[in-house]
DOVEX-152684 format. One line per field, with one value per residue (C-alpha): residue number from 1; residue in one letter; chain; x, y, z. Coordinates in nm, 3 decimals. Example, Ala and Ser with C-alpha at 12.3 -4.5 7.8 and 13.67 -1.06 7.14 Angstrom:
residues 2
num = c(1/2)
residuo = c(a/s)
cadena = c(A/A)
east = c(1.230/1.367)
north = c(-0.450/-0.106)
up = c(0.780/0.714)
END
This chain:
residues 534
num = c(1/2/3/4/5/6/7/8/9/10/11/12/13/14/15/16/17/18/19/20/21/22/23/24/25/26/27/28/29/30/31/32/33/34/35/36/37/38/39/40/41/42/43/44/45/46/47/48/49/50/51/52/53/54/55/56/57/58/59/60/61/62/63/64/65/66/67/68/69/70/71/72/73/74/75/76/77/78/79/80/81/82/83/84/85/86/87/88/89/90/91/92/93/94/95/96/97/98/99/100/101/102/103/104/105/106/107/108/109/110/111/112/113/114/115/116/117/118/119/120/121/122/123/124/125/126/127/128/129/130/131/132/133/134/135/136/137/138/139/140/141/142/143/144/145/146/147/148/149/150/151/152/153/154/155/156/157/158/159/160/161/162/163/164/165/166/167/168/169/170/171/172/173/174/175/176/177/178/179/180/181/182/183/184/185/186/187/188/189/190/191/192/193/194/195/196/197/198/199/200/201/202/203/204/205/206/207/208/209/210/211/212/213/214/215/216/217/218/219/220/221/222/223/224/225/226/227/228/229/230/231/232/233/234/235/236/237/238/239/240/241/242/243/244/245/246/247/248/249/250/251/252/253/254/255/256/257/258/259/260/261/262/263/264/265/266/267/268/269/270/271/272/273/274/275/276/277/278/279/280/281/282/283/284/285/286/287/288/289/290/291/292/293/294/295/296/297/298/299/300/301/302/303/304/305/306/307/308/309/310/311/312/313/314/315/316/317/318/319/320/321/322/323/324/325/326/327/328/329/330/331/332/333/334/335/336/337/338/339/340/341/342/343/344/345/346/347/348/349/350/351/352/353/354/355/356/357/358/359/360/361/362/363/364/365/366/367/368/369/370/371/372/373/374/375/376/377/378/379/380/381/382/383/384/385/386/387/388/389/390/391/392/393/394/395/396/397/398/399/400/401/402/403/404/405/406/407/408/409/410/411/412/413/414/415/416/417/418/419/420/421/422/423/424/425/426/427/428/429/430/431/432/433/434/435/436/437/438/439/440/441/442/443/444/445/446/447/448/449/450/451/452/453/454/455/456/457/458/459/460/461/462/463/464/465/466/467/468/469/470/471/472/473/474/475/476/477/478/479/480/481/482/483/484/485/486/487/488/489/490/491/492/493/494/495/496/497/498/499/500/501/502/503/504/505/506/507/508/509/510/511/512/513/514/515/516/517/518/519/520/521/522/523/524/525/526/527/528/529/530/531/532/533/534)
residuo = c(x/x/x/x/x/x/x/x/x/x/x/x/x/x/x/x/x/x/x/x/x/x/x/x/x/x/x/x/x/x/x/x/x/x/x/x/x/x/x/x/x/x/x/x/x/x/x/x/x/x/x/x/x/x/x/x/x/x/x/x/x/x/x/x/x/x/x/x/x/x/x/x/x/x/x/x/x/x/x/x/x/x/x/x/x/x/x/x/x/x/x/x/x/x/x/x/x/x/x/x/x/x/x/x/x/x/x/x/x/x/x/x/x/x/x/x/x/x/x/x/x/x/x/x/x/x/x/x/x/x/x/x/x/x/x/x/x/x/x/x/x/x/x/x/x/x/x/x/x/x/x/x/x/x/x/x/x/x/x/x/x/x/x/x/x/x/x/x/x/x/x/x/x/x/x/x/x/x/x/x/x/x/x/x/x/x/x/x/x/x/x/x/x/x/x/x/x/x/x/x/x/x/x/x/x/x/x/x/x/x/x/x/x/x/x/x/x/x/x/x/x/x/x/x/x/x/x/x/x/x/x/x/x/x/x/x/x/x/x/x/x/x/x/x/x/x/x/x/x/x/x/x/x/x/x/x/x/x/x/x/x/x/x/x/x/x/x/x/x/x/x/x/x/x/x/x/x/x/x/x/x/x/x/x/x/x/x/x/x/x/x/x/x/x/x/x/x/x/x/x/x/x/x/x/x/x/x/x/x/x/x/x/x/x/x/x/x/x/x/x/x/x/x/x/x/x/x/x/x/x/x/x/x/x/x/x/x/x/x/x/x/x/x/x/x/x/x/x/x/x/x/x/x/x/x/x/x/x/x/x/x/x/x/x/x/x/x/x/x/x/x/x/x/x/x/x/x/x/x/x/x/x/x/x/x/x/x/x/x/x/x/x/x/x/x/x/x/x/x/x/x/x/x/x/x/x/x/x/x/x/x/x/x/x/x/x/x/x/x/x/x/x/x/x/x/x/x/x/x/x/x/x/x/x/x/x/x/x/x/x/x/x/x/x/x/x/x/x/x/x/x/x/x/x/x/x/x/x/x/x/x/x/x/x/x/x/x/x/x/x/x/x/x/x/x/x/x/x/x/x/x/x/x/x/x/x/x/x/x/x/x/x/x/x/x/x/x/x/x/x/x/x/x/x/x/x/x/x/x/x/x/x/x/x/x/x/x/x/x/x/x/x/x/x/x/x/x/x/x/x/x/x/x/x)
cadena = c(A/A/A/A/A/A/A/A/A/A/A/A/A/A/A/A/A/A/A/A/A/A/A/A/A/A/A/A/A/A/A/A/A/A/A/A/A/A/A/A/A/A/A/A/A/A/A/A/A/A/A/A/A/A/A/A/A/A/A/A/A/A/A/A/A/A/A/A/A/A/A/A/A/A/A/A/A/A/A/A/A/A/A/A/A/A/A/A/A/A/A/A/A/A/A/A/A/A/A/A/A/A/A/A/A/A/A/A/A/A/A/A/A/A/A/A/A/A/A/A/A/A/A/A/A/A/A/A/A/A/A/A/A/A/A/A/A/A/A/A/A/A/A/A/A/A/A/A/A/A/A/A/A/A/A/A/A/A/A/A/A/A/A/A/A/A/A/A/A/A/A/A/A/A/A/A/A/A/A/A/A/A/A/A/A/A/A/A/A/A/A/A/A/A/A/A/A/A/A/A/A/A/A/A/A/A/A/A/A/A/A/A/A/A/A/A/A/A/A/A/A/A/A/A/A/A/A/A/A/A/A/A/A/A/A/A/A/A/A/A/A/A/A/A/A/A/A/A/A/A/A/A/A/A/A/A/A/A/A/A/A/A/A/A/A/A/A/A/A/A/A/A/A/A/A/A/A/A/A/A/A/A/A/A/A/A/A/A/A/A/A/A/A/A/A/A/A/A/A/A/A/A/A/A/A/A/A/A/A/A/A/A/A/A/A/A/A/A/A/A/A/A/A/A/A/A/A/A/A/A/A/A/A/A/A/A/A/A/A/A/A/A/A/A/A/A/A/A/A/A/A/A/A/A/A/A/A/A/A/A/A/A/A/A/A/A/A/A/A/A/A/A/A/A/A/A/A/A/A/A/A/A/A/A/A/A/A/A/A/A/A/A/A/A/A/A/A/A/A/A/A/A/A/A/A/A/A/A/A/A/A/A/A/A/A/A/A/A/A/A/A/A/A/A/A/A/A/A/A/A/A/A/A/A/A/A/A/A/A/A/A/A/A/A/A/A/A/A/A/A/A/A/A/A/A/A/A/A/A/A/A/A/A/A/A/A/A/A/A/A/A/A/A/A/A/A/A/A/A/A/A/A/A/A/A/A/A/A/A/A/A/A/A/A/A/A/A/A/A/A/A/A/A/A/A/A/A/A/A/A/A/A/A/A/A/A/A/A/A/A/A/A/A/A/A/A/A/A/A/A/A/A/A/A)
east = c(0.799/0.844/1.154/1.221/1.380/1.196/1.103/0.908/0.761/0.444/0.132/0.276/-0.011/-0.257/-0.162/0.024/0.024/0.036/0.100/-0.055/0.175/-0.020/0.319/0.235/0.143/0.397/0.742/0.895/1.275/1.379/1.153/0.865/0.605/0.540/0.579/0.832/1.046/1.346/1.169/0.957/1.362/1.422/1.168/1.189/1.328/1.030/0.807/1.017/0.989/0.589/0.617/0.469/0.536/0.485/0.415/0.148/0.190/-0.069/-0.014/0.364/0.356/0.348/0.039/-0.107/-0.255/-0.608/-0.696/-0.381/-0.231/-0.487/-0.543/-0.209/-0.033/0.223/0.201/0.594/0.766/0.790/0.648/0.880/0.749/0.809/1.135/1.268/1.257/1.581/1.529/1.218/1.396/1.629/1.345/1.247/1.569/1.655/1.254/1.351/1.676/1.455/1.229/0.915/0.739/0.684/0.296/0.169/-0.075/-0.229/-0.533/-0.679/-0.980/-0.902/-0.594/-0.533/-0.669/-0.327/-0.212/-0.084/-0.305/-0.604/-0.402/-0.410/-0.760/-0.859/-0.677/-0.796/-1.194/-1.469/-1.450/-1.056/-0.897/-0.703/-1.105/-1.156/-0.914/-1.189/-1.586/-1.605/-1.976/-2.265/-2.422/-2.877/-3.119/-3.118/-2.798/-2.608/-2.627/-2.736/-2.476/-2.525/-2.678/-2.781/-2.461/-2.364/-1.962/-1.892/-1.737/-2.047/-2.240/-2.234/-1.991/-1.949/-1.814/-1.829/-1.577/-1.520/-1.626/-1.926/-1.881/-1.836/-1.637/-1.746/-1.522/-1.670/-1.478/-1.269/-1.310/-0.997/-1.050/-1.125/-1.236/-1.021/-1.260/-1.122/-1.322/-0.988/-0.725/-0.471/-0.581/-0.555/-0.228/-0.054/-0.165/-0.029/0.302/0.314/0.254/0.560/0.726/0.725/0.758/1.053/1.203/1.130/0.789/0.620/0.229/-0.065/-0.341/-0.597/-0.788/-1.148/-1.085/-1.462/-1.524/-1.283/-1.596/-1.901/-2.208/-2.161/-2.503/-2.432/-2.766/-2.898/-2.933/-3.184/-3.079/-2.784/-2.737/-2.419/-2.465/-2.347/-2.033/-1.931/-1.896/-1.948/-1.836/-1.556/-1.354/-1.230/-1.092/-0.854/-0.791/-0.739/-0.479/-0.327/-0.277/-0.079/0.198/0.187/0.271/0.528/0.736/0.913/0.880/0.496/0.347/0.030/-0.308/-0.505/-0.862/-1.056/-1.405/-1.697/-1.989/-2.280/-2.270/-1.971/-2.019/-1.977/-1.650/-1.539/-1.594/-1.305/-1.047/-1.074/-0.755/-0.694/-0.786/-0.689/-0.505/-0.727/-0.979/-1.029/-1.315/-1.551/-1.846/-1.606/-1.483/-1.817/-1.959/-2.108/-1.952/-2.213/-2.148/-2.420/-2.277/-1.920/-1.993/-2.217/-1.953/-1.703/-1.945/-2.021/-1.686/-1.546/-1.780/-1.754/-1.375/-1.378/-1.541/-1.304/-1.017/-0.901/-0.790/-1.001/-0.838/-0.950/-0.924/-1.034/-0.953/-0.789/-0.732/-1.088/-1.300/-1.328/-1.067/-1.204/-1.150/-1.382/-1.621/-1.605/-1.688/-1.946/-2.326/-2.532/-2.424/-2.082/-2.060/-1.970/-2.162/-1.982/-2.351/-2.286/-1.942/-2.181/-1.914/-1.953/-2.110/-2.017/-1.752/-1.625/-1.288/-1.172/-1.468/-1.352/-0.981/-1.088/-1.303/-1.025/-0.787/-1.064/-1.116/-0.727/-0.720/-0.974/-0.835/-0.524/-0.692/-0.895/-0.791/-0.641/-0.403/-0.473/-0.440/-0.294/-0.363/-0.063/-0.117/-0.393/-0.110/-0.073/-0.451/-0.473/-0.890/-1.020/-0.945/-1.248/-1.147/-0.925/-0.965/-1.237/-0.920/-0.676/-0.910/-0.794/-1.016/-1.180/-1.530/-1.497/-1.496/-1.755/-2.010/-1.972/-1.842/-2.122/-1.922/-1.596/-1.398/-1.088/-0.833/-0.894/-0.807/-0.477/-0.307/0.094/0.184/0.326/0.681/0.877/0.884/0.594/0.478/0.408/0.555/0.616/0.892/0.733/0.991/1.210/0.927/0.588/0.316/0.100/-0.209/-0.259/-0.151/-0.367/-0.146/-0.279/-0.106/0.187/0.124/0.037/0.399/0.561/0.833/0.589/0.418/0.766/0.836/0.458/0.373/-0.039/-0.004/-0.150/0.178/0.279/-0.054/-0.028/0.376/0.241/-0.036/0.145/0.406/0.223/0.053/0.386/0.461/0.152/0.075/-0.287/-0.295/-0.149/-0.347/-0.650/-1.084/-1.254/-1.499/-1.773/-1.807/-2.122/-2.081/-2.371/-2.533/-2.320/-2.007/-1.819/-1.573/-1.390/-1.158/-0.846/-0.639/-0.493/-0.531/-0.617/-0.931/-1.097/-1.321/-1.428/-1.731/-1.995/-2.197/-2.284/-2.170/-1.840/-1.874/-1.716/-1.419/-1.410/-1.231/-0.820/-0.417/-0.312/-0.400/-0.164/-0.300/-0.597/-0.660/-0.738/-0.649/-0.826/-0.887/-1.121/-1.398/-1.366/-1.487/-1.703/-1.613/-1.244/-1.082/-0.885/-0.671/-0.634/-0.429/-0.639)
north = c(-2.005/-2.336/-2.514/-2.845/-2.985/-3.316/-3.102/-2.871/-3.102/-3.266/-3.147/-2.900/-2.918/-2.791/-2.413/-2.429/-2.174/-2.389/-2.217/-2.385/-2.387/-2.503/-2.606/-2.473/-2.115/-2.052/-2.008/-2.105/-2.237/-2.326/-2.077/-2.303/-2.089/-2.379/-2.346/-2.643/-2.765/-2.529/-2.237/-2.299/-2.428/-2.089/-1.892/-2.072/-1.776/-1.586/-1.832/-1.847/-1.447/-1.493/-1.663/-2.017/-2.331/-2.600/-2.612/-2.822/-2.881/-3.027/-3.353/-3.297/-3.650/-3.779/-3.693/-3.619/-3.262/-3.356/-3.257/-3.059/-3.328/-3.465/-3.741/-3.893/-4.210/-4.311/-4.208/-4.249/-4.003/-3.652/-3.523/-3.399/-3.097/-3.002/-3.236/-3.491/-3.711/-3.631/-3.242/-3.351/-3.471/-3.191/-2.964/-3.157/-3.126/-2.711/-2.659/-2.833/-2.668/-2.319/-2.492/-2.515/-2.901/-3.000/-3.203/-3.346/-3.428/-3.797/-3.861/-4.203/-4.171/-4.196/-4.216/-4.143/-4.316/-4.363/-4.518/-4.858/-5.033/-4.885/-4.954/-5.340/-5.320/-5.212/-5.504/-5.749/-5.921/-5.853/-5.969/-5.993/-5.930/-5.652/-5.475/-5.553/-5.232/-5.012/-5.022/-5.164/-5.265/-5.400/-5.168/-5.137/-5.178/-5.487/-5.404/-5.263/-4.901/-4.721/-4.653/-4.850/-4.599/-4.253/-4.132/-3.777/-3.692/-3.371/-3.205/-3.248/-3.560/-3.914/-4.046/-4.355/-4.415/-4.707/-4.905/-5.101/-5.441/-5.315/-5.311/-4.928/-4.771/-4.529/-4.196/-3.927/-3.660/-3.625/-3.984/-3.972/-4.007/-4.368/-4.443/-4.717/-4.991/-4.956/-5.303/-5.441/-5.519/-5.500/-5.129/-5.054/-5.225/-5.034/-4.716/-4.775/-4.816/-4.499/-4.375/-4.524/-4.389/-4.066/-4.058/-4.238/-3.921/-3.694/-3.557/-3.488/-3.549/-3.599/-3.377/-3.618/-3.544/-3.648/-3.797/-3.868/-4.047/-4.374/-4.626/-4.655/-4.870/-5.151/-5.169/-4.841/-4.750/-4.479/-4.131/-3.851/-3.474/-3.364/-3.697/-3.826/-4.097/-4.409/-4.245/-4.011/-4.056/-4.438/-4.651/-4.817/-4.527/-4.498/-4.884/-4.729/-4.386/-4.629/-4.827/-4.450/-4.400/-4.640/-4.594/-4.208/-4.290/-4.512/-4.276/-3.982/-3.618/-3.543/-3.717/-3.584/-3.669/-3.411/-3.480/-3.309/-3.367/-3.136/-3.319/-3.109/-3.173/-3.088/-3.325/-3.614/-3.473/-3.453/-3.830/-3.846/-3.643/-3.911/-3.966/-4.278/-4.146/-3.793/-3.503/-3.223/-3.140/-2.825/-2.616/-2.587/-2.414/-2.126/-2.104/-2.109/-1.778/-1.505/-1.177/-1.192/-1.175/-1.407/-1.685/-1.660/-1.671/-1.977/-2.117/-2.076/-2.159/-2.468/-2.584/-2.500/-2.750/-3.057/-3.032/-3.003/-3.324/-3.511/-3.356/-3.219/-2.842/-2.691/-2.599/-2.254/-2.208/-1.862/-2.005/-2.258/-2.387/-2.507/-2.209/-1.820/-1.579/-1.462/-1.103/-1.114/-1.324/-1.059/-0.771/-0.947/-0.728/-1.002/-1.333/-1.337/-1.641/-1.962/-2.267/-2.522/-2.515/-2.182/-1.982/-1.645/-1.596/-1.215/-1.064/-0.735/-0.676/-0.411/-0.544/-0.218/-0.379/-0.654/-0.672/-0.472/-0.731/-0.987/-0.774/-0.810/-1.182/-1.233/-1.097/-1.313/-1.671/-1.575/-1.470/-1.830/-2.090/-2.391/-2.417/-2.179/-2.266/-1.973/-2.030/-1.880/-1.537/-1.497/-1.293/-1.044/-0.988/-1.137/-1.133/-1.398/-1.361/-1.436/-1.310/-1.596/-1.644/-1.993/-2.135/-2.091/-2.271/-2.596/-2.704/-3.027/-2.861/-2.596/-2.827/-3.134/-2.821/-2.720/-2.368/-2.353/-2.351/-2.151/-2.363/-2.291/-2.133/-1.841/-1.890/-2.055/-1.785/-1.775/-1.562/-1.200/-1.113/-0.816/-0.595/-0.389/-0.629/-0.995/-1.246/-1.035/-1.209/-1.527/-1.713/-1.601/-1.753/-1.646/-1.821/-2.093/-1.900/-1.565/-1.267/-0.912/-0.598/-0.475/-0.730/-0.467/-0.294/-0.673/-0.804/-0.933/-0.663/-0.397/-0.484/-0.564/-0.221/-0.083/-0.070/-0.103/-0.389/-0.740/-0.881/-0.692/-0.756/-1.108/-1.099/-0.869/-1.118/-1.443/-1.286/-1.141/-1.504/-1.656/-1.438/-1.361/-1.612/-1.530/-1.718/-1.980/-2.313/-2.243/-2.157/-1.780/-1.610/-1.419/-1.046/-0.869/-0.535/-0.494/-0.623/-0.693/-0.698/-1.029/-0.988/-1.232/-1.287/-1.532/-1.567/-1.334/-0.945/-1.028/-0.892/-0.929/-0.725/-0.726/-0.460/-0.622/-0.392/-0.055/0.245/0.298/0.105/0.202/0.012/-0.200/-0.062/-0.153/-0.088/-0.071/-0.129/-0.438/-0.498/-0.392/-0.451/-0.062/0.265/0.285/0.624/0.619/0.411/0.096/0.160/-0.092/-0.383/-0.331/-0.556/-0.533/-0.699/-0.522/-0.560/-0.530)
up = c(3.426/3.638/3.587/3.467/3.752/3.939/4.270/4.057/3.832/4.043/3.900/3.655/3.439/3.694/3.650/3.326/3.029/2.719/2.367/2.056/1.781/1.449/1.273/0.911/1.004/1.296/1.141/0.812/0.854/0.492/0.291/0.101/0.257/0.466/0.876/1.004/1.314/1.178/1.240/1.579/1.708/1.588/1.800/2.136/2.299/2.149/2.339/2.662/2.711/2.634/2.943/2.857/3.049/2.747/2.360/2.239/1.856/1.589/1.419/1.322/1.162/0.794/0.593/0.257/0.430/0.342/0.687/0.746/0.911/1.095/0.858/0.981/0.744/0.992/1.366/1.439/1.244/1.131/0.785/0.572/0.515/0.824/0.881/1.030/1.330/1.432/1.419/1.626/1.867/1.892/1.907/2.245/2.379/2.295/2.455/2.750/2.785/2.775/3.039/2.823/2.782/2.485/2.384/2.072/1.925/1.900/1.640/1.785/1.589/1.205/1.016/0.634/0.381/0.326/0.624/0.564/0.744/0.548/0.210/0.328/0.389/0.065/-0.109/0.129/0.138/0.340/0.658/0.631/0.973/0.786/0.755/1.107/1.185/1.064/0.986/0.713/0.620/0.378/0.232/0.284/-0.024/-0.268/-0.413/-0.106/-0.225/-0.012/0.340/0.632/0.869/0.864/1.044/0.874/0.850/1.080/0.811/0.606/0.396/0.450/0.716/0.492/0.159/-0.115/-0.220/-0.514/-0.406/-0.243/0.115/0.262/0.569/0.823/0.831/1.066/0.899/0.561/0.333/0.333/0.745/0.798/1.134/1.317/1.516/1.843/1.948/1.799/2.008/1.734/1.715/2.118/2.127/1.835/2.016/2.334/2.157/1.969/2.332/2.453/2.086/2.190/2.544/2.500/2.256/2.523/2.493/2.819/2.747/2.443/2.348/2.251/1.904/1.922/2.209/2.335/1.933/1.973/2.069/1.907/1.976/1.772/1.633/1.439/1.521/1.312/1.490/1.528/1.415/1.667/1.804/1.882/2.133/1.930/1.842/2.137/2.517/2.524/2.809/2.686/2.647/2.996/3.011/2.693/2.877/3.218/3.045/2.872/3.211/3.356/3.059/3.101/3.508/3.399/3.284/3.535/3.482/3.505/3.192/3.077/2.880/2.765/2.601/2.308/2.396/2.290/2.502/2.627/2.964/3.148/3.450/3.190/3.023/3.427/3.414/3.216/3.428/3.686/3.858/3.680/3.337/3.208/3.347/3.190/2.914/2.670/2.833/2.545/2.732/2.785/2.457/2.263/2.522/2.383/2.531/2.822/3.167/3.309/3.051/3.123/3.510/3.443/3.230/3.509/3.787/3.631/3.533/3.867/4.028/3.782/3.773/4.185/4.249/4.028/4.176/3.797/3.730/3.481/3.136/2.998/2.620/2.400/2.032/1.865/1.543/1.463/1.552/1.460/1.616/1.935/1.820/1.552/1.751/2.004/1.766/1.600/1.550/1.722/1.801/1.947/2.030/1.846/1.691/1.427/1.244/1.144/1.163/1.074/0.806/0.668/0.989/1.025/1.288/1.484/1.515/1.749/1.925/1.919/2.031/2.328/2.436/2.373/2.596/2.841/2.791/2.746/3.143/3.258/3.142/3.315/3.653/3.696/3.882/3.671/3.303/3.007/2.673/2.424/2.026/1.822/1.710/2.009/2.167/1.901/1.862/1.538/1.384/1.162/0.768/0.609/0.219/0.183/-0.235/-0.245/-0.504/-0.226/0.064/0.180/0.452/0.346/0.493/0.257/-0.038/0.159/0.160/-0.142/0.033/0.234/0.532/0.512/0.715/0.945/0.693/0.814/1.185/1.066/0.869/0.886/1.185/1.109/1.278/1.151/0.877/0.639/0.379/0.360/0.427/0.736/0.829/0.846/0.630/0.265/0.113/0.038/0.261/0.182/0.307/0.204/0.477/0.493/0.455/0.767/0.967/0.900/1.285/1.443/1.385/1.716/1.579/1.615/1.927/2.113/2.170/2.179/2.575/2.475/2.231/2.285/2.295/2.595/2.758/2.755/2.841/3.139/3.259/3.227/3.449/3.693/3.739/3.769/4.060/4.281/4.499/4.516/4.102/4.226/4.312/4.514/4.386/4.321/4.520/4.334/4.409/4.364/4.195/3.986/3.668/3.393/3.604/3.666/3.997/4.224/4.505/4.491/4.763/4.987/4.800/4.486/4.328/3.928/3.744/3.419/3.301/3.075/3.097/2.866/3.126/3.348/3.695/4.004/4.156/4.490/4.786/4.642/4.736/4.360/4.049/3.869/3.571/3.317/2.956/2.879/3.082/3.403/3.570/3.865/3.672/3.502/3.142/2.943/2.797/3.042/3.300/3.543/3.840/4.194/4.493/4.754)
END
């Protein structure tokens, strides 16, 4: 892991293995069942032998959970649940003193219903400069009933909602999600001081929620099925990232921006990573593959390029705390891919299956050139839970439709750590989502001292790419070995393969074998990768 100090601090970002910690299912400190600061503090050196350079944490800040804290009510200090600002700050200081960065999260977008600001707005008249924050609107019809546009909420229904006087305001997610107007410079200005907030306490860059949604076209034009043009990847978002920018250079130590955009074509997210504009952005394309070997080298292929002629490193991602465990995905009968129109909740899976093509996949991320992004519990091989009891669900999507869609409780589960029945260590407390029994041989306890665990996999891999040169900065060069077999070159004597397809494949010409995600003798079996010094 790269140390903190200023000479090896340019362009840390480029290569670095980030861990997502989702604060309420990571660790519980003061047993309420709840994760919190207290107990992340108290697993840094859990984190520092994974092998990770930074920590990026969701929306730590004050909130009434509707969105589980990403419908944020005051953007400069530290829920309770989960502490206080001091501890926060403490937190910064004990990661950096373990030499891991710390990001957070920033949710530009919407705030809580909540939020002061949108309190003010609902006591004040239309056309008040205190409604000018947000989109607040007439409603269409004779009697204003009916919503301004057609614009649908992404967590299902209309994205606007009635208020008493009349008038209604646009929230592309929760209602309890208002959408600030970012035409308003009152809005842009408050931002760019909770930037300068938290850099000031020590935190060393922002992953940006929604980050392509800030501007939308004015005329609220209504929209076709699938189209999200007027709100998403409009011009004057890279004037606000521009200016994001300049305060992030401001400050010593490597600052970074890192951008949330799910946009269709990867040459305009690129756009974005401009080198006066963001560091990096989440590879989506990757993320969403079916386990196919022509889709994950076009995936690559393609990101590769875009990110090239921008001069940005690419930023490979498997699962996070919006989409379906990549182990289930993986071990899905059919479609193993991923699509927010339908989750394909209660597929069968083959989660054996599945967790071998995670090892597989797990392999990969680490062998391409530019940062990796590792979602808690990723590293232990947890699988989607998808019997989660409907009175226990709190995703806001669950309830918007009408349980139609499951949601994401069940990729954000409290993390397992020691012993043979829930909690599993987790806290003294219960949990505030349910845990399955089984998770009783997935425990970081268990897999510690288990050479073929996931755990040790990943601790494996992210050392290994610490310490060969050929991982280091620098592209891939494809290898053909066959159908369904993805291969590459990276630097000097290093080689990749990964075996898509149904039947053993022979090896290249190699020195040694480093690394692979299931025992290798002679062949490489199915679904199996591995890395070779060559």
């Amino acid at each position: 892991m790269t140390a903190l100090g200023q000479s090896a601090t340019a362009g840390w970002w480029r290569s670095a293995a980030i861990y997502q910690v989702y604060i309420r299912s990571f660790a519980d400190g003061n047993g309420d069942g709840v994760g919190d600061l207290a107990g992340v503090r108290a697993r840094l050196g859990y984190l520092a032998e994974l092998g990770i350079d930074a920590i990026w944490f969701t929306p730590w800040y004050p909130s009434p959970m509707d969105d589980g804290g990403y419908d944020v009510a005051d953007f400069r200090d530290i829920d309770p649940l989960f502490g206080t600002l001091a501890e926060a700050e403490e937190l910064i200081v004990a990661a950096h003193a373990k030499g891991i960065r710390v990001i957070i999260d920033i949710v530009p977008n919407h705030c809580s219903d909540e939020h002061r600001w949108f309190q003010e707005a609902l006591a004040a008249e239309p056309g008040s400069p205190e409604r000018q924050r947000f989109w607040f609107r007439p409603g269409l019809g004779p009697d204003g009933a009916e919503p301004p546009n057609n614009w649908k909420s992404r967590f299902g229904g209309s994205a606007w909602t009635r208020v008493p006087d009349g008038e209604w305001y646009l929230h592309l997610y929760s209602s309890r999600q208002p959408d600030f107007n970012w035409d308003n410079q009152e809005i842009r200005a408050d931002f760019e001081d909770v930037l300068r907030f938290w850099f000031d306490r020590g935190v060393d860059g922002f992953r940006i929620d929604v980050a392509d949604g800030l501007v939308k076209d004015p005329r609220l034009p209504d929209v076709e099925e699938g189209d999200e043009t007027p709100f998403s990847d409009q011009e004057g978002l890279h004037e606000i990232y521009r200016s994001w920018r300049k305060i992030a250079d401001s400050y010593p130590g490597d600052r970074v921006l890192v951008g949330e955009m799910w946009l269709p074509d990867m040459s305009r997210a690129a756009r974005y990573l401009r080198r006066d504009e963001l560091h990096a952005a989440f590879n989506f394309d990757f993320l969403v593959c079916p386990w196919d070997h022509a889709r994950f080298q076009d995936a690559i292929e393609r990101t590769l390029l875009a990110h090239r002629e921008v001069g940005a490193p690419a930023a490979w991602v498997l699962s996070n705390h919006d989409v379906t465990r990549h182990v289930t995905r993986y071990g899905r009968d059919g479609d193993t891919g991923f699509a927010f129109a339908d989750r394909l909740h209660g597929t069968p899976v083959d989660r054996e299956l599945g967790t071998r093509r995670a090892r597989a996949a797990a392999l990969l991320t680490l062998a391409l050139p530019g940062g990796l992004y590792v979602y808690q519990g990723e590293e232990l091989g947890l699988w989607e839970i998808e019997d989660i009891p409907d009175e226990l669900r709190e995703d806001p999507v669950w309830a918007r439709t009408n349980g139609a869609d499951p949601g994401r409780d069940g990729c954000r589960v409290p993390l397992p750590w020691s012993g043979d029945t829930p909690p599993f260590g987790f806290g003294t407390g219960g949990t505030w989502l349910p845990q399955p029994e089984e998770w009783r041989s997935s425990t970081t306890e268990a897999q510690a001292t288990d050479p073929a665990s996931m755990l040790r996999l990943y601790r494996a891999g992210l050392r290994m790419r610490e310490e060969l040169p050929a991982l280091g900065p620098g592209d891939l060069e494809w290898l053909s070995l066959g159908d369904g077999v993805l291969a590459f070159t990276r630097g000097p004597g290093f080689t990749f393969v990964l075996n898509f397809s149904a039947s053993p494949v022979s090896l290249p010409p190699h020195r040694e074998v480093l690394l692979s995600s299931d025992p290798v003798e002679g062949e490489l079996p199915t679904d199996t990768a591995v890395w070779l010094r060559t």
